[in-house]
VEXTORMI-173824 format. One line per field, with one value per residue (C-alpha): residue number from 1; residue in three letters; x, y, z. Coordinates in nm, 3 decimals. Layout:
BEGIN
num = (NUM, ...)
residu = (Ala, ...)
px = (X, ...)
py = (Y, ...)
pz = (Z, ...)
//
This chain:
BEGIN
num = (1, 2, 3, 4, 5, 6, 7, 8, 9, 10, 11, 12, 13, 14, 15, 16, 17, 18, 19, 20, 21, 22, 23, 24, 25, 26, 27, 28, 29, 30, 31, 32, 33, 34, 35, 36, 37, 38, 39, 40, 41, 42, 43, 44, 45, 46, 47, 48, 49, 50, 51, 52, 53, 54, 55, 56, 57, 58, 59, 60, 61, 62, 63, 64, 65, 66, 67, 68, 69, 70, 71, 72, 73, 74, 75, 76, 77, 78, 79, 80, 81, 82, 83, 84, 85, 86, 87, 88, 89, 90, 91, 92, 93, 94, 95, 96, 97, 98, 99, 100, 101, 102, 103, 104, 105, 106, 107, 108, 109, 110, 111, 112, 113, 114, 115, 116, 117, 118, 119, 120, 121, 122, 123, 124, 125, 126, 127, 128, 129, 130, 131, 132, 133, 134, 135, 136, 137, 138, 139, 140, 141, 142, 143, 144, 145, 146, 147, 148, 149, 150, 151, 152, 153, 154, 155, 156, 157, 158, 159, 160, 161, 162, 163, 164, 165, 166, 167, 168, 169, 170, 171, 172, 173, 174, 175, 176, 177, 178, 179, 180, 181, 182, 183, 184, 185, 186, 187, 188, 189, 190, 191, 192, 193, 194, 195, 196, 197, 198, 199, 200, 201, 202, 203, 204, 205, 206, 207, 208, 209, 210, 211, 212, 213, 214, 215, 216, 217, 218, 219, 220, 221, 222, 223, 224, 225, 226, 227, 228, 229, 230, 231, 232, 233, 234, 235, 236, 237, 238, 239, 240, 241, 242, 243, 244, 245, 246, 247, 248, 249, 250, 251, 252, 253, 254, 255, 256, 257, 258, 259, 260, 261, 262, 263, 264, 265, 266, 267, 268, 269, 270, 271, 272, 273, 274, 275, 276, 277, 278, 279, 280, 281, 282, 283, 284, 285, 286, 287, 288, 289, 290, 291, 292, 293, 294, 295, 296, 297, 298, 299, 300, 301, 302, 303, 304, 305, 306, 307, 308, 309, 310, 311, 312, 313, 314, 315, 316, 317, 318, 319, 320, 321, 322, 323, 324, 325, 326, 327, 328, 329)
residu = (Unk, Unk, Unk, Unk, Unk, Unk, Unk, Unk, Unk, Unk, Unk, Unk, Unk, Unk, Unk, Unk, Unk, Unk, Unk, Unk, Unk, Unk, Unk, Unk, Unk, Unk, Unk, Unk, Unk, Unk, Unk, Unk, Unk, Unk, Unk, Unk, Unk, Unk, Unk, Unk, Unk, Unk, Unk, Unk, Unk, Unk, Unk, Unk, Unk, Unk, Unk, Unk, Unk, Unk, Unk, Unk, Unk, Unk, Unk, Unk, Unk, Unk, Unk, Unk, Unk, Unk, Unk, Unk, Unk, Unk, Unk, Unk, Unk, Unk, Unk, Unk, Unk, Unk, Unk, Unk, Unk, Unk, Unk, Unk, Unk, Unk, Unk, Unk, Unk, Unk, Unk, Unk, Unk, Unk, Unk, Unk, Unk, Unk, Unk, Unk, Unk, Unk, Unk, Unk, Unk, Unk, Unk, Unk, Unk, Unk, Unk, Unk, Unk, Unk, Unk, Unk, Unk, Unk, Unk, Unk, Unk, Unk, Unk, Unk, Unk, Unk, Unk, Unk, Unk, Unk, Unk, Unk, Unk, Unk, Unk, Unk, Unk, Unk, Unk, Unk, Unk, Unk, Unk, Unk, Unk, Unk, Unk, Unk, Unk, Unk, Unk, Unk, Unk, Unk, Unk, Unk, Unk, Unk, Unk, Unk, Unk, Unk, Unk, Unk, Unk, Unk, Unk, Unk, Unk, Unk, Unk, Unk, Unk, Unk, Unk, Unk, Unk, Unk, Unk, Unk, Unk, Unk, Unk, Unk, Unk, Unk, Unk, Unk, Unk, Unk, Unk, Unk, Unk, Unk, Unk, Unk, Unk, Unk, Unk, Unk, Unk, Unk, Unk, Unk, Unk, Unk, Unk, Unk, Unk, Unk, Unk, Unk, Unk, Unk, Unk, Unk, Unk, Unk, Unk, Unk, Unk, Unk, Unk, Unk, Unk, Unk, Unk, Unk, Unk, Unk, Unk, Unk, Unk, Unk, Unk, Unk, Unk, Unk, Unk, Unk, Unk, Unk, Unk, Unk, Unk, Unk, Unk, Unk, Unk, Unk, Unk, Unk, Unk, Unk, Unk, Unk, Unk, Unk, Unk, Unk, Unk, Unk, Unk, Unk, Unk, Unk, Unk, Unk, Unk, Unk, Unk, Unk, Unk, Unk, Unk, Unk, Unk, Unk, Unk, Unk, Unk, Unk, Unk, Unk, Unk, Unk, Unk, Unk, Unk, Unk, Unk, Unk, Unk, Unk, Unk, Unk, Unk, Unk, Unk, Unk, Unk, Unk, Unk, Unk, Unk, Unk, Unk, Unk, Unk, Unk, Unk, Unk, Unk, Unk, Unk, Unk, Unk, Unk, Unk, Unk, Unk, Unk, Unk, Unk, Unk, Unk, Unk, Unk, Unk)
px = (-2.642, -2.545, -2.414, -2.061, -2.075, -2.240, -1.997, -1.705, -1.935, -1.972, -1.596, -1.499, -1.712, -1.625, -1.207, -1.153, -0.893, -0.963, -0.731, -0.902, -1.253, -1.129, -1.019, -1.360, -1.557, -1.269, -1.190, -0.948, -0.866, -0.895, -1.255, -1.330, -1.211, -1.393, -1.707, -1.616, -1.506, -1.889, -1.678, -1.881, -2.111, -2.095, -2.274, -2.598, -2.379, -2.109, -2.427, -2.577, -2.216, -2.150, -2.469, -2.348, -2.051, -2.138, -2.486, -2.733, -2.984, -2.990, -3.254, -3.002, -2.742, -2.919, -3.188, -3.001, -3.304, -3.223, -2.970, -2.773, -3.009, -3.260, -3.034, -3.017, -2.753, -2.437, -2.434, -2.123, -1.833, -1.659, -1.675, -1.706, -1.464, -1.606, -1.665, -1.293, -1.119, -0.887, -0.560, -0.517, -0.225, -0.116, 0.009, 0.368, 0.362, 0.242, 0.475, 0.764, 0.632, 0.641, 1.059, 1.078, 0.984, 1.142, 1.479, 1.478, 1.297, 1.561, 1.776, 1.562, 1.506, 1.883, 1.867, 1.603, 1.850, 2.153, 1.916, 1.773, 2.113, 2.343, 2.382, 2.519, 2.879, 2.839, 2.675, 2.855, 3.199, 3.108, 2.991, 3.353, 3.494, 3.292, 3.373, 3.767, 3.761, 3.913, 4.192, 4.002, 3.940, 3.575, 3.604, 3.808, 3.504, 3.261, 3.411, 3.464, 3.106, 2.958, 3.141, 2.951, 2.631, 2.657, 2.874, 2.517, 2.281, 2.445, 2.455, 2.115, 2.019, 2.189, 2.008, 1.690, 1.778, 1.884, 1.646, 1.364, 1.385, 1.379, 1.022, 0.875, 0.734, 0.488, 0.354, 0.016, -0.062, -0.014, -0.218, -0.431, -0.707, -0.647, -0.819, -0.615, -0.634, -0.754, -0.474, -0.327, -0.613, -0.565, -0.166, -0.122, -0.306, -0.154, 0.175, 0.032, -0.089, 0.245, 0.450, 0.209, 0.388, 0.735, 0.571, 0.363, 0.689, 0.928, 0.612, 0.616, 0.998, 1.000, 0.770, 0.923, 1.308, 1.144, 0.912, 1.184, 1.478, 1.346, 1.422, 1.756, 1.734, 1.457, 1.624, 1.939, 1.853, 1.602, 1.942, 2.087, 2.329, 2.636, 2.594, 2.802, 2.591, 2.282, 2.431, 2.508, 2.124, 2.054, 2.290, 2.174, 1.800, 1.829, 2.043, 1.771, 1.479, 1.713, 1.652, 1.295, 1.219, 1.426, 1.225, 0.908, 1.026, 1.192, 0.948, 0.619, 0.669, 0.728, 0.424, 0.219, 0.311, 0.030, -0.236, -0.134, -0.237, -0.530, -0.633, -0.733, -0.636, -0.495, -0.494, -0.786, -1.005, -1.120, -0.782, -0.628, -0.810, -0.761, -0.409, -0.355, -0.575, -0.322, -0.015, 0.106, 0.025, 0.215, 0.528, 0.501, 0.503, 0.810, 0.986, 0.872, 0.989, 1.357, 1.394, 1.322, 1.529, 1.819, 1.785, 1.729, 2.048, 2.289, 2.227, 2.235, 2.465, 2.215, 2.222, 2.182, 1.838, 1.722, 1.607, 1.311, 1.171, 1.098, 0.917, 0.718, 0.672, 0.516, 0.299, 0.150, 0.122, -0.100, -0.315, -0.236, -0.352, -0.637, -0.793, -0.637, -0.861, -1.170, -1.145, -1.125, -1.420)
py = (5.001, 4.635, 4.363, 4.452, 4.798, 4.727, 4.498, 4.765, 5.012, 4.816, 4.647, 5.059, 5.149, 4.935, 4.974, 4.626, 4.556, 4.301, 4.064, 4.095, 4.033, 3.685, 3.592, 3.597, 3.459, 3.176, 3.234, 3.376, 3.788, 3.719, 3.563, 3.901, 4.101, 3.952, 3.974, 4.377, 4.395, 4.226, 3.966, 3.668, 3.652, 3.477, 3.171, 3.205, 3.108, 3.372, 3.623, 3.529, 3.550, 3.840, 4.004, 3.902, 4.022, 4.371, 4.384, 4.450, 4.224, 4.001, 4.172, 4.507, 4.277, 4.112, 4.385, 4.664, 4.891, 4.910, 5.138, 5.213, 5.433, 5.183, 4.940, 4.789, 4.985, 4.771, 4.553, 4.348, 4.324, 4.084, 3.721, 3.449, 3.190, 2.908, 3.173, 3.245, 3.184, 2.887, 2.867, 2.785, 2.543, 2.590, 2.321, 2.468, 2.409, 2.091, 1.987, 2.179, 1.997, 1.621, 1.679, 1.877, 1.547, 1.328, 1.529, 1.522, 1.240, 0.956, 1.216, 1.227, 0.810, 0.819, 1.032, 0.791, 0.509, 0.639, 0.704, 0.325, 0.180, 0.393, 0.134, -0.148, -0.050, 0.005, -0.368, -0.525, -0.424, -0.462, -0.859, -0.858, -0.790, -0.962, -1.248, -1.211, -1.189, -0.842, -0.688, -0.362, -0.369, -0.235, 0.120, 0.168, -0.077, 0.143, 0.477, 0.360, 0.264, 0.558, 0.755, 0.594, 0.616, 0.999, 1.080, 0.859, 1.084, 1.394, 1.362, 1.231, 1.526, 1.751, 1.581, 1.642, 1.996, 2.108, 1.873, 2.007, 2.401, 2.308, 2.117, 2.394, 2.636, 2.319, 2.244, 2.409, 2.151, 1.854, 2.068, 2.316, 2.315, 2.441, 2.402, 2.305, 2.478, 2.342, 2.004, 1.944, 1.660, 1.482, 1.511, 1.404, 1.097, 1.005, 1.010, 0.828, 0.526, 0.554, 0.504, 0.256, -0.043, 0.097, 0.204, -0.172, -0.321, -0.087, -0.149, -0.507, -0.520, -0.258, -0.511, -0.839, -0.711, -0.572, -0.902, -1.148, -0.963, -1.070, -1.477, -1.497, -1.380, -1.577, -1.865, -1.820, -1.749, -2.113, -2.280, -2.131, -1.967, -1.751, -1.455, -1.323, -1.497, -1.309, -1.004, -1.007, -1.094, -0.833, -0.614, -0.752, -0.685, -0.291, -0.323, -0.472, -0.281, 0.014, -0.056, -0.126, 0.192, 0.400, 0.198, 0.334, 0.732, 0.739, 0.574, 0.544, 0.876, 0.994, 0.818, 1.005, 1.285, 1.243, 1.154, 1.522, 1.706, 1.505, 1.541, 1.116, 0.921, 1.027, 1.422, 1.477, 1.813, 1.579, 1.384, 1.768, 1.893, 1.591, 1.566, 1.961, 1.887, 1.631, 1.770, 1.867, 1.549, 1.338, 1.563, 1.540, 1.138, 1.099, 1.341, 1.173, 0.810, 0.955, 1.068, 0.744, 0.591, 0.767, 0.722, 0.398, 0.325, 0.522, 0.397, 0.030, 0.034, -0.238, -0.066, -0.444, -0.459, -0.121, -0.053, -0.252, 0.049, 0.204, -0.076, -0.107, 0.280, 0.212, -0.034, 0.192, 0.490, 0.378, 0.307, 0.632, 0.787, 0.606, 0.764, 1.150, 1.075, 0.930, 1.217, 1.500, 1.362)
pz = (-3.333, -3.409, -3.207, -3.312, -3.225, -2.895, -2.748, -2.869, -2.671, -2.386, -2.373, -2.387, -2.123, -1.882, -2.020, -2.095, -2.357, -2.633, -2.449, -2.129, -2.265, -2.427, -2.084, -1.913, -2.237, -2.226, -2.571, -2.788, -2.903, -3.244, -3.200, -3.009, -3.302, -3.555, -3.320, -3.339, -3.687, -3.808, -3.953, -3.727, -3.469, -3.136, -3.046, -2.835, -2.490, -2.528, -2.603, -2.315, -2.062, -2.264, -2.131, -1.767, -1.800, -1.927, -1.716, -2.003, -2.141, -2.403, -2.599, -2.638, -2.768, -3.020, -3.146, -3.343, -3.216, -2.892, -2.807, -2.483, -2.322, -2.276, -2.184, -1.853, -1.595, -1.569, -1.252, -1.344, -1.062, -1.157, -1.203, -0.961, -0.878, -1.045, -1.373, -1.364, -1.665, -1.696, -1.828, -2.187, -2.293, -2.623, -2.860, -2.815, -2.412, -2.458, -2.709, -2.500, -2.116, -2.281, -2.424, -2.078, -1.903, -2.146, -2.079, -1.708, -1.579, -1.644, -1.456, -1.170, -1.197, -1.206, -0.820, -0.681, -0.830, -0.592, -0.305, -0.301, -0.357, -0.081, 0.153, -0.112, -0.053, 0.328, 0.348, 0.129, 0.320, 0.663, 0.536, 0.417, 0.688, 0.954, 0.736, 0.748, 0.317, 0.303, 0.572, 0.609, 0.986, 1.049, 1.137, 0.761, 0.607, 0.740, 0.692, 0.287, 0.325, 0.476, 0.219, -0.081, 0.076, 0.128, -0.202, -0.346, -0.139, -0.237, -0.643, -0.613, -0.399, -0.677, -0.969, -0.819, -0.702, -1.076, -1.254, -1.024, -1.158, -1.490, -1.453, -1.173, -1.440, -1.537, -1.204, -1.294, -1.570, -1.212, -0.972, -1.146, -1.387, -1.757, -2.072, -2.414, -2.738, -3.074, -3.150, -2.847, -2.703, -3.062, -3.048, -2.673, -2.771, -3.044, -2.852, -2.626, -2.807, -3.025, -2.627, -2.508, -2.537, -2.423, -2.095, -2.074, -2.110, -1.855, -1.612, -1.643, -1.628, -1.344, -1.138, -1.222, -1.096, -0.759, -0.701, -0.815, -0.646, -0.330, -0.454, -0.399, -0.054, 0.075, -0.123, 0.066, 0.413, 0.352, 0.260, 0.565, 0.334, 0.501, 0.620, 0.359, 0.085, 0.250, 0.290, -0.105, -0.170, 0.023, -0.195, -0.493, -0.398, -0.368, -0.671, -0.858, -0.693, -0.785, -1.139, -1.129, -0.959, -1.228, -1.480, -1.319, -1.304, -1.653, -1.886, -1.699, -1.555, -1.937, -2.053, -1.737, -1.880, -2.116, -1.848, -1.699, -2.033, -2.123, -1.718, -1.711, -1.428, -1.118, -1.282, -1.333, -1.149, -0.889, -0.805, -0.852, -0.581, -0.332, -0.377, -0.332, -0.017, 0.099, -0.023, 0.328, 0.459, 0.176, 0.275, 0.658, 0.610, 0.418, 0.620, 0.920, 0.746, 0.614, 0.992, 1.141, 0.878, 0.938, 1.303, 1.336, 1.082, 1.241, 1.587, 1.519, 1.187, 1.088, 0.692, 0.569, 0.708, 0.815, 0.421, 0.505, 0.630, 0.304, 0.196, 0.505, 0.451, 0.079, 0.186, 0.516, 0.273, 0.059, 0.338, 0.512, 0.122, 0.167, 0.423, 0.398, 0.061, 0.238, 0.494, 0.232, 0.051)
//
């Protein structure tokens, strides 16, 4: 018997389609049927898993003397868990995952645009009023107000509710390991150096609007500016951070997307299997901060300066990161 005939034998024997014997060599059905049909011959590593897998030794496989009844009595039970076959991401997915994110992440920026700015109608009214510009009185100011800040909260809860289930199906390629067929490494970089700039300059831009925002305030409260004139910074400041942060979601976030498929930076099997590790914790702490938040806001009506607390919150987090990652490793 030769090779070809043997692993047909064996793959039989143990009723393992063509399809399923790909899977734990990690490579592809055709490359099996070739191996069958004598048309090519494996490389020495996939003779040696293939003599694993089928628990015979390597000497049957490769001498066409030997034949199955002095071969070596299968052993094979499966594979292990670090032998298990990865996923394999096809130039199509890839291709189809980068418009996917390119579709729907200015959408989500958009959401996390309305969330940050909520309060800008609420402040900017109840500085009106307490400053006798407008005649609302102050429970219509703050009834108009509260009704921008939830109508805000609720489209940008929609956005990321609808924008979400289109993106779910790739979550393996953020938190999983995978291997990429033949042209996808070489496209995903090219893309990537071709984006390069846009991304430097929305992260630049992004950075400069949330660092510079913060001017006008600090200039205005040194002036000892109105309280109308600070309450406007203050307005102007989420606006601007606003923008930065949608800056950050809808072009870097695009640009990421490349990170993801090559697995560099914060994607790849390491980071993948910290963050899954930390995962629960990342989602108890925002919880934990939108509650306070909301709390604190609502019982002192102090919108104008109770959005410090998501800054605060960014700042503590990546310290709180910081040592859920020291922990895990």
């Amino acid at each position: 018997m030769i090779l070809a005939d043997k692993i047909i034998n064996e793959r039989k024997k143990n009723g393992w389609s063509q399809e399923e014997l790909a899977d734990m060599l990690q490579v592809s059905r055709q490359s099996v049927s070739k191996w069958e049909g004598a048309q090519s011959v494996p490389d020495l590593q996939k003779i040696l898993k293939m003599a694993e897998i089928f628990g015979v030794s390597t000497d049957y496989l490769l001498k066409d003397e030997m034949e199955p009844e002095t071969a070596v009595v299968p052993v094979y039970d499966g594979l292990t868990a670090e032998d298990t076959p990865l996923k394999r991401v096809s130039l199509e997915e890839a291709t189809e995952y980068i418009e996917a994110r390119k579709k729907y992440l200015p959408k989500i920026g958009l959401g996390v645009f309305l969330c940050i700015t909520c309060p800008v109608v609420l402040i900017f009214l109840a500085a009106l009023e307490e400053s006798h510009l407008t005649p609302l009185k102050e429970n219509a100011a703050a009834a108009i107000g509260l009704v921008f800040l939830f109508l805000q909260i609720a489209t940008a809860l929609y956005i990321f509710i609808t924008t979400g289930t289109k993106l779910d199906r790739f979550d393996y390629l953020e938190k999983e390991n995978f291997e990429t067929e033949y042209g996808v490494d070489g496209m995903v970089k090219a893309k990537k150096a071709m984006e390069e700039g846009r991304k430097t300059k929305a992260l630049t831009t992004g950075v400069l609007l949330c660092v510079l925002g913060v001017l006008p305030l600090v200039v205005t409260g040194a002036l000892g500016a109105s309280e109308f004139v600070v309450c406007c910074m203050v307005c102007l400041l989420l606006l601007l951070i606003g923008v930065g942060v949608y800056l950050f979601v809808a072009v870097c976030g695009v640009h990421a997307s490349y990170d993801v498929l090559l697995q560099n930076g914060d994607y790849t099997k390491e980071a993948k299997t910290t963050n899954k590790k930390l995962d629960v914790l990342t989602r108890i702490y925002w919880l934990l901060i939108l509650v306070v938040y909301l709390s604190i806001s609502f019982l002192t009506m102090r919108w104008d300066m109770t959005w410090i607390i998501w800054a605060v919150s960014g700042v503590l987090f990546a310290l709180v990161r910081t040592v859920g990652e020291a922990v895990v490793k």
